[in-house]
N, C-alpha and C positions, 0 to 999 in steps of 0.2 A: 491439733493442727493450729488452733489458734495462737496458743500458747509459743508454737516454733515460730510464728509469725510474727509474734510482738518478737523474740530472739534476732529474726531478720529484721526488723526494721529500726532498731538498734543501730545498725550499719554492716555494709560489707564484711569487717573481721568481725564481728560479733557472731554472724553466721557460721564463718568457719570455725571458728575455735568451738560453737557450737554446735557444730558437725563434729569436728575433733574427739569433744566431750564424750560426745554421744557414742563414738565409735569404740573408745578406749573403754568406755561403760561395758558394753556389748558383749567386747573380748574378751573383760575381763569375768563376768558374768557366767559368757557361754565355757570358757574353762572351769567356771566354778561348779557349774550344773555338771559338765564332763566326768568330773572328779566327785561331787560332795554329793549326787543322789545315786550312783554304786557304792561310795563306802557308806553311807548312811542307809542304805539295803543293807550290805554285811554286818554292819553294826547292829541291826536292829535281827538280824538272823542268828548269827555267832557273839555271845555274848562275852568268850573271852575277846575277841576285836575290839568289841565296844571296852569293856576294862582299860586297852590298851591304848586305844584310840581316847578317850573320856581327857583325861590328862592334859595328852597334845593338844585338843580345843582351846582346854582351861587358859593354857600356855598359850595360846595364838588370841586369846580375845583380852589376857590381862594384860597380855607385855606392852609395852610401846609401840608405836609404829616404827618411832625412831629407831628403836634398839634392831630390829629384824632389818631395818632398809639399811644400815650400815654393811654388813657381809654383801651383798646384793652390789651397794654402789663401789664395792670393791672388788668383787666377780665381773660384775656386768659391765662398769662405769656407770653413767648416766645416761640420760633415754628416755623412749619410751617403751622400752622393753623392760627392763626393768620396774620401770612404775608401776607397769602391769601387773607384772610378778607382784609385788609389794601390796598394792590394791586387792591381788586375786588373794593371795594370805592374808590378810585382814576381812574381807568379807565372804571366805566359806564355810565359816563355823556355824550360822546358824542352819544354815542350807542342810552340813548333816546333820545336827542336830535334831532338828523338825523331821529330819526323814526318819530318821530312825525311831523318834515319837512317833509319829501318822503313824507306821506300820506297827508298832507294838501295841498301838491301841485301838488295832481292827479287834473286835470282838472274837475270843476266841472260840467260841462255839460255831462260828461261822467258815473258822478257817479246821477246824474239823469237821465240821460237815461236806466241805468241798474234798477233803481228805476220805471222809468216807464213800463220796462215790469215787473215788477211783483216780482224783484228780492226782495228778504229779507234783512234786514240789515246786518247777518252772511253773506251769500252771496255776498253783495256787499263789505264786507269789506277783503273775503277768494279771491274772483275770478277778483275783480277791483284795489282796493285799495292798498293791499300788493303786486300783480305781477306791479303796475305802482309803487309802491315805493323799486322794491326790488334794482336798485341801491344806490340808499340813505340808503338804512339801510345795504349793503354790506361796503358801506363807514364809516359806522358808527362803522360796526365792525372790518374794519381795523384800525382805529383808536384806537378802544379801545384793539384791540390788538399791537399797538405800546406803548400807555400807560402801560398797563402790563408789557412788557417788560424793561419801564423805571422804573418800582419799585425795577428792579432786584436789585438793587446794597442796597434800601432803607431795602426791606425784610431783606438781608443777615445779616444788624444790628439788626436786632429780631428773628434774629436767628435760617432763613432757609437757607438752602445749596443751589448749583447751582453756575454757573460762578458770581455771582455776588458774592460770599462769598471769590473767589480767587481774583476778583479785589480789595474787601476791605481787604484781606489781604497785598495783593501788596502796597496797599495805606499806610496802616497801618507801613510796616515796609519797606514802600523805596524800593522795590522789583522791580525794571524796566524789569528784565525779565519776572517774573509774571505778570508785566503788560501787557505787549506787546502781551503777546499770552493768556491770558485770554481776555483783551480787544478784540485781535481778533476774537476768541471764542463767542464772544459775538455780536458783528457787525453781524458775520455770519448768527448766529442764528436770530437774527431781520431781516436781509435783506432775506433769505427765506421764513420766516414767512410772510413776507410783501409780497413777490412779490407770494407768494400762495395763501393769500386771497383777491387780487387783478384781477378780472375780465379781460382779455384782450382784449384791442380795445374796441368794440361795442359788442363781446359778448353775453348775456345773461344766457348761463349756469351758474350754480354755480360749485363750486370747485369741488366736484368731478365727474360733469358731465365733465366736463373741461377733468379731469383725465383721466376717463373712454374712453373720445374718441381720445386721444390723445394714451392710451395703444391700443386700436384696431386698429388704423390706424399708428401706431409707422415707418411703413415699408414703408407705401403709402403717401404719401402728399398730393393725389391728390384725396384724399379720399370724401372732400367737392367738388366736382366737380359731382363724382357720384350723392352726396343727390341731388345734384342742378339737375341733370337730370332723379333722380328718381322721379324728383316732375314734370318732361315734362308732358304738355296737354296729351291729348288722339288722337290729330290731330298728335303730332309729333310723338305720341308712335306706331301711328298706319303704320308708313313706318320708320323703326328705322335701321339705318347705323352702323354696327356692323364692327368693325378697329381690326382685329388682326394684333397683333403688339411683337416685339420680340425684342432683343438687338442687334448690328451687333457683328456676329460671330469676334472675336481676330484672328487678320494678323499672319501670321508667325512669325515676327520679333518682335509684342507684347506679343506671346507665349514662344518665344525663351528668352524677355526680362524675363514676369511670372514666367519662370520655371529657370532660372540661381537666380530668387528672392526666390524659396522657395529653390533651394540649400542653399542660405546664412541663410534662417530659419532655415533649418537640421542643419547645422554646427552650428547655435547660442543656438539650444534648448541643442544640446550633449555638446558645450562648458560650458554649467552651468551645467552641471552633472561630469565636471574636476575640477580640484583642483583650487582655486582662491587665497589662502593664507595660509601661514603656520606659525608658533612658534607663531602670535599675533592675535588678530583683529585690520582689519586696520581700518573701519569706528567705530566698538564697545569701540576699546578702548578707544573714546574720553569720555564715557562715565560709563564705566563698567571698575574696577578697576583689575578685574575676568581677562581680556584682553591683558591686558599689557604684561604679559609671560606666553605662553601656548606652552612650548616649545613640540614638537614634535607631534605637532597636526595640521590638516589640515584641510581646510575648503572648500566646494565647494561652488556656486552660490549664492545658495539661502539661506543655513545658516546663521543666525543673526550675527555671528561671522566671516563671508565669506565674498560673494559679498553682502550679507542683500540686499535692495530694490536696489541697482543695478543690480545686478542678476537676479530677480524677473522681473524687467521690459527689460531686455535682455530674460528672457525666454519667457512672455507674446509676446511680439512683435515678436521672431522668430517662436514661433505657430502660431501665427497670419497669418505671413506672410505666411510662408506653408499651410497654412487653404486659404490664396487669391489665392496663386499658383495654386492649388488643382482646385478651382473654376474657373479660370482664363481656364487653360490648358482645362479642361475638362466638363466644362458647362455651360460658357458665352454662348450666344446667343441660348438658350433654347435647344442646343446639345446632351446635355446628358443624360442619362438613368439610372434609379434603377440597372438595371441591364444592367454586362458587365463592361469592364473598368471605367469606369467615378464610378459608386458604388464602386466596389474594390477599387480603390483610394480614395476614402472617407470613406469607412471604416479603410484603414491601417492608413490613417491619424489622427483619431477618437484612435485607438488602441496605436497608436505611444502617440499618447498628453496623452490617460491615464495610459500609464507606467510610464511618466513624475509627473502626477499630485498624484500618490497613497501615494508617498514616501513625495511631498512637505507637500499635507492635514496633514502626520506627524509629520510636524515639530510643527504645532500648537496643542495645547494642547485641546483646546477648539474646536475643529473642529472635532474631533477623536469619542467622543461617549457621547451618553446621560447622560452615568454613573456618571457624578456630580452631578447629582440633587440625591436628599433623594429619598432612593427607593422606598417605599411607595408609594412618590407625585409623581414621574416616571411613575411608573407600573400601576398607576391610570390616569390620563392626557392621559398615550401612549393609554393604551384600550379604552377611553373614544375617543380620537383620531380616532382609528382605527373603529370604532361602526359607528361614526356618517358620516363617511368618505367613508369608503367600503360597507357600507348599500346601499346606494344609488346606488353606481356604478353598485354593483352586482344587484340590480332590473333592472336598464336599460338597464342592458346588455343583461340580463334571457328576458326581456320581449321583448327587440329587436330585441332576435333570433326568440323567437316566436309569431313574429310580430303581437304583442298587442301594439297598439297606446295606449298610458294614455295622458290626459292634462296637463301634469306636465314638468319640465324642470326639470332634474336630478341634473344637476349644482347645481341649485337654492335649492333644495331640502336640498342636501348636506351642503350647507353655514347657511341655517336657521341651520338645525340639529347641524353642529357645532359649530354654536351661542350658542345655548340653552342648546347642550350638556358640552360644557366648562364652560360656567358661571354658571349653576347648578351644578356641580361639587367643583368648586373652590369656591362658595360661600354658601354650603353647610354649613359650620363649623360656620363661623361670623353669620350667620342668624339665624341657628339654624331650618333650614325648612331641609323639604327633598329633593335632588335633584332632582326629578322627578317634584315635585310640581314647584318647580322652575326652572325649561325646561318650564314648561307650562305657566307659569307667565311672563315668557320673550317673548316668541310665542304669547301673550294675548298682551302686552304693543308693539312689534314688529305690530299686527295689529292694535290696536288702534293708532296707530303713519300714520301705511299708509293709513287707514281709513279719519285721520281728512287730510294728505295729498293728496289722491285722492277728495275732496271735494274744493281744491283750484286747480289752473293750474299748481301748481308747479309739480304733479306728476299725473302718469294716469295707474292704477292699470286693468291689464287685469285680467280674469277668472285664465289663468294660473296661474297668480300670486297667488293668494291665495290657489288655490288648493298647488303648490308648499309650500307656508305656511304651511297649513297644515298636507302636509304629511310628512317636516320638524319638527313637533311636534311629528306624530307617531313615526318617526325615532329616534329623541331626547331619546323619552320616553324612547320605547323598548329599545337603545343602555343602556341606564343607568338604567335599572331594569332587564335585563336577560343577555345583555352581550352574544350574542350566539356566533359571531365570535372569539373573544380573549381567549371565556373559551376554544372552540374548534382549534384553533390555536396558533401557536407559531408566535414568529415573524418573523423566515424563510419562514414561508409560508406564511404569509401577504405580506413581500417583493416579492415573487415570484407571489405573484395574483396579486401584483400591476404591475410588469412587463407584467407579462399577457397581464392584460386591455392597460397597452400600446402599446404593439404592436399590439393588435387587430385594436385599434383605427389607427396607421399609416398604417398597412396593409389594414383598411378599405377605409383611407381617400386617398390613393396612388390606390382604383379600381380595387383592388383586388375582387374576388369575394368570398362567405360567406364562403363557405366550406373552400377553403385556406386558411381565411382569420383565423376562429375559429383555424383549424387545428395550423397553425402558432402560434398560442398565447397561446395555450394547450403545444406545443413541448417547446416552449421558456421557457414558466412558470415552467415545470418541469424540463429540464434542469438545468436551473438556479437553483433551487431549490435545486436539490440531485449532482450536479457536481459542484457546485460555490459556494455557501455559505453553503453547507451540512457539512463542518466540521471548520465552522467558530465559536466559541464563544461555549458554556456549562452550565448549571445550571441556575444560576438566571442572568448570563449575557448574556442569552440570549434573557432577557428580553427590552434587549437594542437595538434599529438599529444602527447598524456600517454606522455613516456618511459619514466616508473616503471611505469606499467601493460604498456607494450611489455614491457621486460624480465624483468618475471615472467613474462609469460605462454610469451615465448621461453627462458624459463628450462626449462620445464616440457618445452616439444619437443627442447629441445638435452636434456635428463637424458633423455628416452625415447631420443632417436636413441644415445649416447652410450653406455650402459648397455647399448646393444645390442650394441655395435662389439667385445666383447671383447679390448678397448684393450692393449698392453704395460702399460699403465701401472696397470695393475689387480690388480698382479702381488701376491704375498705377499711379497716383498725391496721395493717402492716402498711396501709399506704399515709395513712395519718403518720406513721412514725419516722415512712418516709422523706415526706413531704417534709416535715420538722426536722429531722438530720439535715436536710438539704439545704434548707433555709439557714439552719446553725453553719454550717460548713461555708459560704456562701458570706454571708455577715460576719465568720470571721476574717477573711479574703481583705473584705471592706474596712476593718474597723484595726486590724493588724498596721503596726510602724514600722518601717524598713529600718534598716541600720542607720545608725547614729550619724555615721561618715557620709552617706546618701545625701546629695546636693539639688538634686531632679529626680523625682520619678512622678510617673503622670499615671492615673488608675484610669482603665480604658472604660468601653461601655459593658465590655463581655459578662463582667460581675457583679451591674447594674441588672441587666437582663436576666443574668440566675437567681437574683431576689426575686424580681417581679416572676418568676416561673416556679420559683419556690412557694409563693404567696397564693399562684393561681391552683397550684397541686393542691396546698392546704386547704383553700376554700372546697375545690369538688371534693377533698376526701368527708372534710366533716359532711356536707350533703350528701355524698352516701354512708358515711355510717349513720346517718340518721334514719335509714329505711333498711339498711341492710339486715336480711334476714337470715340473723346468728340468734342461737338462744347457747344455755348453758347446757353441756349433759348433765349435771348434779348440780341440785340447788346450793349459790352458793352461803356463806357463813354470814349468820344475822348475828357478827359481833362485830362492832366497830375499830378497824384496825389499828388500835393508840401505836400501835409497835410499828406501822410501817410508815407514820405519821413521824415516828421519831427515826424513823432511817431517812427519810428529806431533810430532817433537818443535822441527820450525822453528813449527811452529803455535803451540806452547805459550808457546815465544820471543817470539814477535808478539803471543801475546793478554798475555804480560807486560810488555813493553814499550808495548802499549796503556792496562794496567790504570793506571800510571802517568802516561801521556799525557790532555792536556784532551778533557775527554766533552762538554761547552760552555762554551761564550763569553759568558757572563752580562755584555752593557752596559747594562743597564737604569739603573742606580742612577751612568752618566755623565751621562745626559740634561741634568741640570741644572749650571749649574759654579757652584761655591762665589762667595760675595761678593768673595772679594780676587782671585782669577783674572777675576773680573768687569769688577774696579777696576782691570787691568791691562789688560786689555784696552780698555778705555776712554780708559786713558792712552793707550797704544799709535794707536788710532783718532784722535785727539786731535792726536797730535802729527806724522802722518801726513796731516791735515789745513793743519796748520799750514806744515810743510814736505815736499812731497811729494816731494823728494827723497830721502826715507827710508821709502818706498811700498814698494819691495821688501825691505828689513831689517826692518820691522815685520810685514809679511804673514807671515815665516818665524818670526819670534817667535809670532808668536799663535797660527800653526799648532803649532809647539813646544811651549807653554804648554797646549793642548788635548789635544793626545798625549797629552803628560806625564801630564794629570790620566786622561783615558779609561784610561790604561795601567794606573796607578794603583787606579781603582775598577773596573776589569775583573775579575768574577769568575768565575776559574777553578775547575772541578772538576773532577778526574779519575775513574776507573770506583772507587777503593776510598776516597776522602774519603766522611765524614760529610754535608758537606753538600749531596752531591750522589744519585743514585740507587743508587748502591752494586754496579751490575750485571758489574763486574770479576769478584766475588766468584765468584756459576755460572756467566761465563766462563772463568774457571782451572779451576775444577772439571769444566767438561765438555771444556774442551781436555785435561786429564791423562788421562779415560776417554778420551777421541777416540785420545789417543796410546798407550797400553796396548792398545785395540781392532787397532789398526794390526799388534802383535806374532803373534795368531796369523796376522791377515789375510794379510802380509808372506810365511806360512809357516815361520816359525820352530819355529812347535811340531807341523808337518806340511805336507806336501804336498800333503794330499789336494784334489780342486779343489771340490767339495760344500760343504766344511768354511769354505775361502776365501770361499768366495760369501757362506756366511750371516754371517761374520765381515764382509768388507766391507759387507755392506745395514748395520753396525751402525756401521762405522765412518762410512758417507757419511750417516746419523740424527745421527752427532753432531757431524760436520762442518755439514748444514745446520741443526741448533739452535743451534752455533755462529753460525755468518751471522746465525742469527734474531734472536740479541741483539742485536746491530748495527744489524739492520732493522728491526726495532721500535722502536728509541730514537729512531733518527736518524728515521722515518716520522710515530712518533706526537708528537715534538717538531714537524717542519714541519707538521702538522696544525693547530696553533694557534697557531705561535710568527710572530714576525716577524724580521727581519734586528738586531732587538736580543738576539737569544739565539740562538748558531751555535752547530752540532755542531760538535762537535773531531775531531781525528784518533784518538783513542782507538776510538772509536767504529767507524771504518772499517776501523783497525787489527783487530779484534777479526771484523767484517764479514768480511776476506778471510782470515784467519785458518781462519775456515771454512770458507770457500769452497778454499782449500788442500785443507783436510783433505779436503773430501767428492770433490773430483778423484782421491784416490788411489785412488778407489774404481771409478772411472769405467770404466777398459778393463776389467775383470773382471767387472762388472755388466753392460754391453753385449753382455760374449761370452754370455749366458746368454740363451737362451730358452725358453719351455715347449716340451714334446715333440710329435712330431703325430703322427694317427694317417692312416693311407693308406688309402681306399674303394677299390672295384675298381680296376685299372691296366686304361684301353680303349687299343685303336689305332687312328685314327680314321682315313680316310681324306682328306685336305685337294684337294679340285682341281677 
């Protein structure tokens, strides 16, 4: 996720092309798996196949690319259809290959033994053979999707889009800033892809079992310890030692630290709601011409034109930090209550963040409402949406009051129904079938798929299941042939039965009892209905849901749920490192040069005020880690870390070799070519015309002749020139503290593990302020900029640089956790 994120903030087309990437990856992939693990079964089955088959590989992994994509761009043209093609031949060989290894090297006393009892040969090859070769053919597909991804660059010369089409641009015409951050772009994209369909350790799940239990246990780590003890005998289960356990309640003086920390939050989220800049943009103008003189205009925090992603990560971290305060003060060690102060404070805090958050959702354009899309395809997707979505709910909810048990999972219900309901809809048109027909053809291939998977070990399909299936078909169906809810409701009253069903659910799952529990979700839902959004929107805009208004108001339940959960993350050592990002972010604001061409700009108080709120967070975090009661689970290593002592000073390395290196790629002022490059090229055209057998000697001249000048008026800035932003400068200076912090951390001036700890929460604050310079530059540049002004390498340099430093910190910060305290020990009896 990260990883696609640095890809977004590259800029707008960087995203798409890597979207594009990713998609033509996928395709080509899912065609290779289609094809390359049945013949790689038959191959490893039928050994004259494999003879015959062995060859063709040879042949598809010696040859060229080139040689093979000729026939293709003579069949096909060019494309991206073709490139597919091209891509998918070059990366299915090892796919069979490995498959047909895995399964030859199940042991074969074991695929006789399955033969001895009686098994079939479908059988032994669904329940023996493919579950002992599924690492070998998982290998086979990450290979063949690193292949894929090597074609990128070959596709883009036939003429599919995707980062590869920006690298051979780059290529083409000498572009090193192009290169650098599509090349990046591109690494990115592989090194996720890779390290997603790549099994961890020993393993066994596939990818998205992997997923799935890693999102449910997200909070718990110690999640696998449960299953290990849900599989305990029946000896142990039958006298079972039940450990209630709690966090130790926060000392005074960690509270006193907490709450001087969510002061410095309040004062950091109101300083980005003050003015941060006025007549210019200081970060924008380096890249938006618009910038340069805007006299008599102000800007506050979060404005593109303001603090842009300095502001944004000064507002993010001072909610943040009042969201730990909140937690800290009033519900560490399981103190608190729904109701009564600890609630009220998580509600005002909930309320506070979404006054903050109504006005920023505005600033983006694409956050605000559905209303881009063609009304038609809107108004159709949203009801088909709302059909297959609130169908379900509202059964389980109707049948749950009147406590009718079904064997069905409502969830699951809902997910089929949305399957079927969306892709009949959307593919309604191309097919030319009915949607309804095709709800049910997707329902129909959906169980033939789990069918032939419940027949091997890889999946094991209960009753529920299928009944869930199928009442995911009825739901499809009905939604997209009667439509009962959408004809009969608006979308104010959709949103308001969605809120409903939510707070029935937290007021159910919070023990409440049913009467309050309905009563509550009746009051809320109407409410909201006719006093909150009842005079929002009119006519056919109302046919749109107001996302900005969603998010606040979701803003407000996730800070209450949130604040409840007495999070790791809420810790006095993640607040140190807050506090220090916030500060670095903050000082770079202050200490940042607007563009060269800038005649006026005036830096407001708003930025003054998130230092001094930066400074006050700092101060309470160290007083409370100075009391905070964390120990280690495992004592940690009584050797002194010379090696991470020399990673501060690789950092310092990299941020200097950054400081040095291009921060942007300034072509704006190529755009136009002088009159005598003009006049040559014209000749060039000219005489190109006249004898065209100098078509190819002149197209390379002109292209030459364009370089030349682009190369030329390319301006370069690095992190310490004048006329660029200057942000090299509190790079070096926080990489040197980063690196000095490292000395006691390391242990050099003691062993003690207490001392480490608070030493590293300091070092990994200035490792990620570190990163923040990077992230903010390279962030608040693609917020406005276009592909005539690229981040440089300086930039990223200075980026991982950080990211270095705050890793050194990483294993020692994780061995630490608060203390608990232990309630009765019962012995229960289980049976």
């Amino acid at each position: 996720g990260l990883g696609l994120i640095m890809c977004g903030l590259l800029g707008v087309t960087y995203w798409l092309e890597t979207m594009r990437t990713i998609g033509m990856v996928l395709v080509s992939v899912g065609l290779c798996t289609l094809i390359g693990i049945p013949l790689g079964v038959i191959c490893a089955r039928v050994d004259s196949v494999w003879n015959v088959t062995r060859p063709v590989l040879d042949a598809m992994q010696t040859v060229h690319s080139f040689v093979y994509m000729v026939p293709f761009v003579f069949f096909f043209s060019i494309g991206v259809v073709p490139a597919t093609m091209v891509t998918m031949i070059y990366a299915l060989p090892p796919l069979v290959r490995l498959t047909n290894l895995g399964i030859r090297q199940v042991p074969e006393d074991v695929v006789e033994a399955s033969r001895a009892y009686g098994a079939s040969e479908l059988r032994v090859l669904t329940d023996v053979q493919l579950p002992l070769a599924k690492p070998s053919i998982m290998a086979g597909l990450n290979q063949t999707l690193m292949l894929a991804i090597a074609m990128v660059g070959i596709a883009a010369i036939m003429g599919a889009s995707g980062l590869g089409l920006l690298v051979f641009r780059a290529v083409q015409n000498l572009d090193v800033g192009l290169g650098i951050s599509s090349g990046l772009g591109l690494w990115t994209v592989a090194v996720v892809l890779d390290r997603l369909s790549q099994p961890e350790g020993a393993s066994s799940g596939n990818l998205l079992g992997r997923i799935r239990f890693a999102m449910a246990n997200r909070s718990d780590p110690v999640a696998v310890m449960r299953a290990v003890e849900e599989a305990a005998t029946d000896e142990q289960k039958a006298a079972k030692v039940v450990h209630v356990e709690h966090d130790v309640v926060a000392t005074g003086r960690e509270r006193a630290g907490m709450a001087i920390v969510g002061l410095g939050g309040f004062l950091a989220v109101i300083a980005v709601a003050m003015t941060w800049g006025s007549d210019a943009g200081l970060l924008s103008s380096h890249v938006r011409n618009a910038d340069i003189e805007m006299l008599g205009q102000s800007f506050n925090g979060y404005q593109a034109s303001g603090g842009s992603w300095a502001g944004m990560v000064v507002l993010a971290f001072g909610f943040f930090s009042l969201l730990a305060a909140v937690s800290c003060v009033f519900w560490t060690g399981g103190i608190g209550r729904l109701r009564g102060p600890a609630g009220l404070a998580a509600l005002l805090t909930g309320l506070f963040g979404a006054v903050f958050m109504y006005p920023i959702l505005g600033e983006f354009d694409g956050y605000t409402t559905l209303a881009n899309l063609e009304g038609h395809v809107a108004q159709a997707i949203w009801s088909v949406a709302i059909e297959v979505v609130a169908i379900p709910a509202l059964l389980g909810v109707i049948l749950g009051l009147a406590r009718i048990a079904m064997p069905v999972d409502w969830r699951m219900v809902g997910a089929w129904a949305a399957t079927a309901g969306l892709l009949g809809h959307l593919f309604e048109g191309p097919l030319g079938m009915g949607r309804e027909i095709l709800a049910i053809a997707v329902i129909a291939v959906a169980a033939a798929v789990l069918a032939i998977l419940n027949r091997t070990s890889l999946f094991d399909a209960e009753p529920k299941t299928w009944n869930s299936l199928l009442a995911g078909a009825v739901v499809a169906v009905v939604a997209l042939a009667l439509a009962p809810l959408s004809t009969a409701l608006d979308v104010k009253d959709v949103v308001a039965l969605a809120l409903a069903g939510m707070v029935y659910r937290v007021l159910g799952a919070n023990g409440s009892d049913q009467r309050t529990t309905l009563i509550g979700a009746i009051v809320s839902g109407a409410a909201f209905r006719w006093l909150v959004i009842g005079s929002i929107g009119s006519g056919d805009s109302a046919l749109f849901l107001d996302i900005q208004l969603l998010a606040t108001l979701g803003t407000i339940v996730v800070v209450m749920v949130v604040a409840r959960s007495g999070s790791r993350w809420f810790s006095a050592d993640t607040m140190v490192i807050t506090s220090t990002c916030m500060l670095v972010a903050s000082l770079v604001y202050l200490v940042a040069s607007p563009h060269k061409d800038v005649t006026a700009y005036t830096r407001g108080p708003g930025v003054l005020l998130a230092i001094l709120a930066s400074v006050v967070m700092l101060g309470g975090a160290l007083l409370a880690l100075q009391t905070a009661p964390y120990s280690a689970y495992r004592p940690l290593s009584r050797i002194i870390g010379w090696g991470r002592m020399a990673t501060g000073i690789l950092a310092l390395v990299l941020v200097l070799i950054g400081s040095i290196s291009g921060w942007t790629f300034d072509e704006r002022g190529a755009s136009d070519l002088p009159p005598e490059i003009s006049e040559e090229l014209d000749r060039l055209r000219d005489e190109t015309n006249e004898f065209p057998a100098m078509a190819a000697s002149n197209a390379g001249k002109a292209n030459s002749l364009r370089n030349k000048y682009r190369l030329n008026a390319k301006l370069i800035t690095d992190g310490l020139s004048e006329d660029g932003a200057g942000l090299s400068r509190i790079a070096i200076l926080v990489a040197a503290i980063g690196g000095l912090l490292t000395i006691p951390a390391s242990g050099l001036l003691g062993l003690d593990d207490d001392k480490r700890w608070r030493w590293s929460a300091m070092v990994a604050g200035a490792g990620g302020g570190l990163s923040l310079i990077g992230i903010i530059w390279i962030a608040s540049l693609a917020r406005v900029s276009d592909l005539n002004v690229v981040t440089g390498a300086g930039a990223f340099l200075t980026m991982f640089a950080g990211a270095v430093l705050a890793m050194t910190s990483k294993k020692i910060l994780t061995e630490y956790r608060r203390n608990k305290t232990y309630d009765a020990i019962e012995t229960v009896s289980v049976g």
